[in-house]
C-alpha positions as CSV (number, residue, x, y, z in Angstrom):
1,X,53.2,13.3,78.3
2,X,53.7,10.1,80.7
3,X,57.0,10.3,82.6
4,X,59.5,7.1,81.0
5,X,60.5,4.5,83.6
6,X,64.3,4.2,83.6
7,X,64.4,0.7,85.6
8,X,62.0,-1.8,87.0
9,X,62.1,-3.6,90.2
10,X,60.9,-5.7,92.7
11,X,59.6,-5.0,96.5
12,X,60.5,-8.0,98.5
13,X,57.8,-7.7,101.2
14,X,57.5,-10.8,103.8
15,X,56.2,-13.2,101.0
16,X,55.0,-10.9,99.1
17,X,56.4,-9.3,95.8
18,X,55.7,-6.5,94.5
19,X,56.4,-5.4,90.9
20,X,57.3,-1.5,90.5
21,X,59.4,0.8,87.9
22,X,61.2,3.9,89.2
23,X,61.0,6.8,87.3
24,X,63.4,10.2,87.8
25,X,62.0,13.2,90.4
26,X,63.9,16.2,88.2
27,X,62.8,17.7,84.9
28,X,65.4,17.2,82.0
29,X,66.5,19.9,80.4
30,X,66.0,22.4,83.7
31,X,69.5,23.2,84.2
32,X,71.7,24.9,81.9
33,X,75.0,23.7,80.3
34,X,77.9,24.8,78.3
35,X,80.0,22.9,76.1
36,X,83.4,23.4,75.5
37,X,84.0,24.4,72.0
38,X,87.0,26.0,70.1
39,X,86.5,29.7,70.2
40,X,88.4,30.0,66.6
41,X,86.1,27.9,64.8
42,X,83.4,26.8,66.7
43,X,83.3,23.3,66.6
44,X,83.0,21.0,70.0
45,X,85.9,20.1,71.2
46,X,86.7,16.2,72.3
47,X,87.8,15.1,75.5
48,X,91.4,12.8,74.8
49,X,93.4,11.1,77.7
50,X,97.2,12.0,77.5
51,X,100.1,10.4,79.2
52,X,103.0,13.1,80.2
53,X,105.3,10.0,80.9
54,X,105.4,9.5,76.7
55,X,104.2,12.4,75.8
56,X,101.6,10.8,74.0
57,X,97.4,10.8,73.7
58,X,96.0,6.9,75.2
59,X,93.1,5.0,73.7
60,X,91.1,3.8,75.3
61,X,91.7,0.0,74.4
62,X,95.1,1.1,76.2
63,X,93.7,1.8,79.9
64,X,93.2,0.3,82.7
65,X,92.2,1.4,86.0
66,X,94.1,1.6,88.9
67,X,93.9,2.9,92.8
68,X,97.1,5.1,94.2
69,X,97.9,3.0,97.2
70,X,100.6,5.5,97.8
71,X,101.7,8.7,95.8
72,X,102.4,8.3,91.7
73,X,102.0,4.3,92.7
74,X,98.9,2.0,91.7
75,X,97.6,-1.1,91.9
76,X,95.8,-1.9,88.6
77,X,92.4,-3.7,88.1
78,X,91.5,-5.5,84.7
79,X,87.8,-5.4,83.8
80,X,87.5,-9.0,84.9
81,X,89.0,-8.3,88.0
82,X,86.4,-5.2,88.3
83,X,83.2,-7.3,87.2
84,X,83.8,-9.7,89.5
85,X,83.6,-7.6,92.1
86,X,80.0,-6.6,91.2
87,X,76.9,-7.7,92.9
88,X,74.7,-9.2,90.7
89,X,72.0,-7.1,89.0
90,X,68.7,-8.7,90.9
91,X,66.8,-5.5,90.9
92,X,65.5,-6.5,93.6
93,X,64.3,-3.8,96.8
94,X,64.5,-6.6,99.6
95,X,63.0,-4.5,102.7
96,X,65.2,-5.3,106.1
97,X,62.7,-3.5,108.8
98,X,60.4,-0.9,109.2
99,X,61.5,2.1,111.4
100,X,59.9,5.6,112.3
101,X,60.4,8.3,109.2
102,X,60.8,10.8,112.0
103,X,63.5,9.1,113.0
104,X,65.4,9.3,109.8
105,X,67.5,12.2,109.6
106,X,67.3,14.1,105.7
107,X,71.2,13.7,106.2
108,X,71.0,10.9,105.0
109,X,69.1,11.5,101.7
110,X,71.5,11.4,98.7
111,X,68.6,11.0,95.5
112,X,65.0,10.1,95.4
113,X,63.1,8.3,92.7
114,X,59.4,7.8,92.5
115,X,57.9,4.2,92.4
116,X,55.0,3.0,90.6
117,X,53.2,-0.2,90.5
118,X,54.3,-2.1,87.4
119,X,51.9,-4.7,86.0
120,X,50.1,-7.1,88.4
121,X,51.3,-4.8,91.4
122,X,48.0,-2.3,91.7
123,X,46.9,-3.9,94.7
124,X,49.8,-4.8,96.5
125,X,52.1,-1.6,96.0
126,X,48.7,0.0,97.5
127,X,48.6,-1.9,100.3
128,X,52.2,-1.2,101.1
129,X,51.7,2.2,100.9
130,X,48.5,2.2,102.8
131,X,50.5,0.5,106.0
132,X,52.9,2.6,105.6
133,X,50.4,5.5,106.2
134,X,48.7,4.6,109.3
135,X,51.5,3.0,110.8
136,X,53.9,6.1,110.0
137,X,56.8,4.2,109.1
138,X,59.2,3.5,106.1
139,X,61.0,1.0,104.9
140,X,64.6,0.2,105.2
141,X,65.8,-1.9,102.5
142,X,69.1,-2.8,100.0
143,X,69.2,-2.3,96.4
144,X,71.5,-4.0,94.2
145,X,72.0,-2.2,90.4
146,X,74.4,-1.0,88.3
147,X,77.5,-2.8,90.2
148,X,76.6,-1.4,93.2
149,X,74.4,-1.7,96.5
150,X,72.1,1.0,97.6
151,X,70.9,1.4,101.1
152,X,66.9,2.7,100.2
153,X,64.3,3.5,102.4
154,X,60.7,4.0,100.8
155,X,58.0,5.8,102.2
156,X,54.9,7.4,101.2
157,X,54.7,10.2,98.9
158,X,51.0,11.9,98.1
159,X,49.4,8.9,96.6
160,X,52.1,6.4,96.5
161,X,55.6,5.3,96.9
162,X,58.9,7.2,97.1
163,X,62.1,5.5,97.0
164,X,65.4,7.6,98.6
165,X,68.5,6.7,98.3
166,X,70.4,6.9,101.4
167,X,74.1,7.5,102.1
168,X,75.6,4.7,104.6
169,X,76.6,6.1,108.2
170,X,80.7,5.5,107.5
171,X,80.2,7.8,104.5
172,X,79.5,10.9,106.4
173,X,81.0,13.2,109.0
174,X,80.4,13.7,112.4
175,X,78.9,16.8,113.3
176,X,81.7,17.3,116.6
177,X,84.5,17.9,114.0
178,X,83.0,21.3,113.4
179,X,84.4,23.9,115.6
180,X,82.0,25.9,117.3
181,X,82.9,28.8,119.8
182,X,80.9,28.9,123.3
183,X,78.9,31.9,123.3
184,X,76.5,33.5,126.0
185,X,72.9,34.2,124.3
186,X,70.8,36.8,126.4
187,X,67.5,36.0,127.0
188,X,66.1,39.5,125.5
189,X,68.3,38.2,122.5
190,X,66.7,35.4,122.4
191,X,63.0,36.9,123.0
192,X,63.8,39.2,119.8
193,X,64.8,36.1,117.3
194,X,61.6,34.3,118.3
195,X,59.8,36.7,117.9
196,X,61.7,37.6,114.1
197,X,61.2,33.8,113.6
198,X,57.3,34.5,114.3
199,X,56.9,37.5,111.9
200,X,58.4,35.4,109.3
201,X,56.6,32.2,109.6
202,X,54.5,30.6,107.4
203,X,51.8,28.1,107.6
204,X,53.2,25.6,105.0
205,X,55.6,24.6,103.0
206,X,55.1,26.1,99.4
207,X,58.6,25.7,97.6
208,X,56.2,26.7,94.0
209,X,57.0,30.3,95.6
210,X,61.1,30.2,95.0
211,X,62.8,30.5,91.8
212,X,66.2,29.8,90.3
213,X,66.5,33.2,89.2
214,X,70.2,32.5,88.3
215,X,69.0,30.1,86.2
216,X,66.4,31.9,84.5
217,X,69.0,34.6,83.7
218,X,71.4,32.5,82.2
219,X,68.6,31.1,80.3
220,X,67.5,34.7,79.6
221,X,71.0,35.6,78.1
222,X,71.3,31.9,75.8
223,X,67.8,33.2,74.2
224,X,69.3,36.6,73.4
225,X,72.7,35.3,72.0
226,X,70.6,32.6,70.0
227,X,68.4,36.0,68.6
228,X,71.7,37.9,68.1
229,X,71.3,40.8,70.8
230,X,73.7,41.7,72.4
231,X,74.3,41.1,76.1
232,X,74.6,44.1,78.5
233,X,75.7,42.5,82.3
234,X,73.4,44.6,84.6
235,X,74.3,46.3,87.7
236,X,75.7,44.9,90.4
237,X,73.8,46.2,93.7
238,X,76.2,47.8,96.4
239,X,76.6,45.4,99.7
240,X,74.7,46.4,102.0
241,X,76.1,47.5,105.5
242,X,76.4,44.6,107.9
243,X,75.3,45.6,111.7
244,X,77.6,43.8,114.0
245,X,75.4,44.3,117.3
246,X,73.4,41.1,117.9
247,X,70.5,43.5,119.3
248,X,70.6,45.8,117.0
249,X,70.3,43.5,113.9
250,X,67.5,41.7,116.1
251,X,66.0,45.1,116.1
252,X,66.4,46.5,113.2
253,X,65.5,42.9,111.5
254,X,61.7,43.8,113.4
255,X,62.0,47.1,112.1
256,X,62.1,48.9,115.3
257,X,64.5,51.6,115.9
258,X,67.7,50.6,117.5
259,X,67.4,54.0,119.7
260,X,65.8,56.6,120.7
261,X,65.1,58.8,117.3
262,X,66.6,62.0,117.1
263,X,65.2,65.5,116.2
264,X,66.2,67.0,113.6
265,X,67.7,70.6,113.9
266,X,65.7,73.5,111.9
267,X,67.7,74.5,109.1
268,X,69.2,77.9,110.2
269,X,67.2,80.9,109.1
270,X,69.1,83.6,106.9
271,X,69.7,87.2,108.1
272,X,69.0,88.5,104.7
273,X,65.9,89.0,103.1
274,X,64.2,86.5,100.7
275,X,64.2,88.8,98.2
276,X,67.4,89.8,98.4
277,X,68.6,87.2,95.5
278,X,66.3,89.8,92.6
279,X,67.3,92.7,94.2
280,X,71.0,91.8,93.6
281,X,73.4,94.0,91.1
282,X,72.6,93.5,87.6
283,X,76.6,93.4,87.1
284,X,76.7,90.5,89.8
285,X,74.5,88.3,88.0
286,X,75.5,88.7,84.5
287,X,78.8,88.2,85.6
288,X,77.3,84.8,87.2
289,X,74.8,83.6,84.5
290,X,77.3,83.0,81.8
291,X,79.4,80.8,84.0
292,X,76.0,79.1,85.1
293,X,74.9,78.4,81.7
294,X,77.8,77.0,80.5
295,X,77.7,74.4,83.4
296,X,74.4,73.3,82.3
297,X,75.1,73.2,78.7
298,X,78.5,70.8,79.1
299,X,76.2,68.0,81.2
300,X,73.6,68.2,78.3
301,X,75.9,67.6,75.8
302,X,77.6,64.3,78.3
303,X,74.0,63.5,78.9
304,X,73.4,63.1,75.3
305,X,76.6,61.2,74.7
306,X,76.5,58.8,77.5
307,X,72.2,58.2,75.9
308,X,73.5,57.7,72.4
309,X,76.5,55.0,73.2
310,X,73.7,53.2,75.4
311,X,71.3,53.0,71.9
312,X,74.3,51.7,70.0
C-alpha cells in the first residue's frame, strides 16, 4: 500500500520550482500506548482543565493562553493576538545556499520527512537530486507551516529527496557546559581499546539487525491479556560485576586473562581406603539412611508443590 502524503510543497530553486509532497519516515502503529481508563469500570477516562482558584472544571470557550513573565503572573494572548503572530502558510521550501553535508553535524537533526516529486516535478526534483549527488552538498532552506518556520536542509536519500528538520543554533547547548574531569590515558590503554574497537567493527551500517525488544515484549504481553492468559513477569538477570581497572576491563573485554592463570591444587587424597564407605558398620548406616531418606523425600514433596502452583 502507497505511503499517504500529509502536506505538499514547493522547492524554490533559483528560478526554478519544484512541486513535491512530504510523506512521514516512521510506521504508525509501531509504538505501543496505554490509555488511561477507570480501573472500576473500564471506561476511558477524559482529560478536563480545573482551576484550584474556584474550585471549579474550565471550558474551553473559557481559556486563554498566557506566558508567566514572573511566578503565578501572566500576560495573556487572545487567538487574534496569537494568529497574527503566524507566518503565513506558503508551503513554500525557499533554499538559502548549498553547504557540504559533512559539514552538518546530526545535532542538528530534530525530524526527517521524505520528499517526492508531485505532479509536473519528475524532472526537475531529479535534477535537484542529481546535483546534489555529484556535488555532495545539501540544501539549506526555510519552511513556513503550521504557524511556524522550519530551518530544513534537504539532501539525497537512495533515490531521491530527504527533507530534515533542523533545530536553530540558539536552541541548543554548548558542549563546554559539560563537566569533564582531566584524565591521563596510557598508551597500552589506548592500544587495547583500538584494538577492542577493531574486534567489533563492522563493515556497514545494517540497523535491520537491532530490535526494540522492549517493545516487542510489551506487545508480547497486550496479545496475551487480549487472549486472557495470564501474565507471568520473567526473571530479572543478576547485575553483572563491574571491573573497575581500565586494563583489566580492556582485557578482559578481548577475552584475555587479566593475569597469569593459576593452577589449581589436587584435591587432597584420603588416608582411608575407597572401600572403606561398604565396609562400614551396618548399625552406622541404618542409623544414617533413615535420616538420608527423609531429606530426600521432604524436597520431592516442595518440588512437586512449587511444579503444581507454577501449572495453576
Amino acid at each position: 500500500m502507497a505511503p499517504r502524503a500529509i502536506a505538499s510543497g514547493t522547492i524554490s530553486f533559483g528560478l526554478v520550482a519544484i512541486p513535491v509532497k512530504l510523506f512521514t519516515t516512521t510506521e504508525s502503529g509501531k509504538s505501543v500506548s496505554f490509555n488511561m481508563v477507570h480501573k472500576t469500570c473500564g471506561t476511558r477516562l477524559q482529560y478536563r482543565y480545573y482551576c484550584p482558584t474556584d474550585d471549579a472544571f474550565v471550558e474551553r470557550d473559557e481559556i486563554s493562553k498566557g506566558y508567566e513573565f514572573a511566578k503565578g503572573q501572566y500576560v495573556l494572548f487572545t487567538q487574534e493576538e496569537l494568529k497574527a503572530l503566524d507566518p503565513e502558510p506558503t508551503n513554500a521550501i525557499e533554499i538559502e545556499e548549498f553547504v557540504p553535508l559533512k559539514q552538518v553535524d546530526p545535532i542538528y537533526f530534530e525530524k526527517s520527512y521524505y520528499l517526492g516529486p508531485d505532479t509536473g516535478g519528475a524532472k526537475p526534483y531529479r535534477l535537484l537530486t542529481e546535483t546534489m549527488k555529484k556535488t555532495q552538498r545539501a540544501a539549506l532552506g526555510r519552511y513556513a507551516s503550521r504557524g511556524k518556520d522550519y530551518l530544513v536542509l534537504l539532501r539525497p536519500y537512495e533515490d531521491g529527496l530527504i527533507l530534515q528538520q533542523l533545530r536553530y543554533a540558539d536552541e541548543l547547548r554548548q558542549f563546554s557546559e559539560v563537566p569533564i574531569d582531566k584524565a591521563e590515558i596510557k598508551k597500552q590503554e589506548l592500544d587495547l581499546a583500538i584494538q577492542l574497537v577493531d574486534q567489533t567493527t563492522a563493515e556497514k551500517f545494517q540497523p535491520e539487525n537491532y530490535r526494540d525488544e522492549v517493545r516487542e515484549r510489551v506487545w508480547s504481553l497486550v496479545e496475551q491479556k487480549v487472549q486472557g492468559e495470564q501474565i507471568i513477569a520473567p526473571p530479572q538477570e543478576a547485575p553483572k560485576a563491574q571491573i573497575i581497572d581500565l586494563m583489566e576491563a580492556l582485557k578482559a573485554s578481548l577475552g584475555e586473562a587479566p593475569g597469569k592463570p593459576t593452577r589449581r591444587k589436587p584435591p587432597k587424597r584420603s588416608m582411608r581406603d575407597p572401600d572403606e564407605r561398604s565396609m562400614r558398620d551396618p548399625d552406622e548406616r541404618s542409623m544414617r539412611d533413615p535420616e538420608e531418606r527423609s531429606t530426600k523425600a521432604k524436597k520431592k514433596t516442595a518440588t512437586k508443590k512449587v511444579r503444581a502452583a507454577g501449572k495453576r
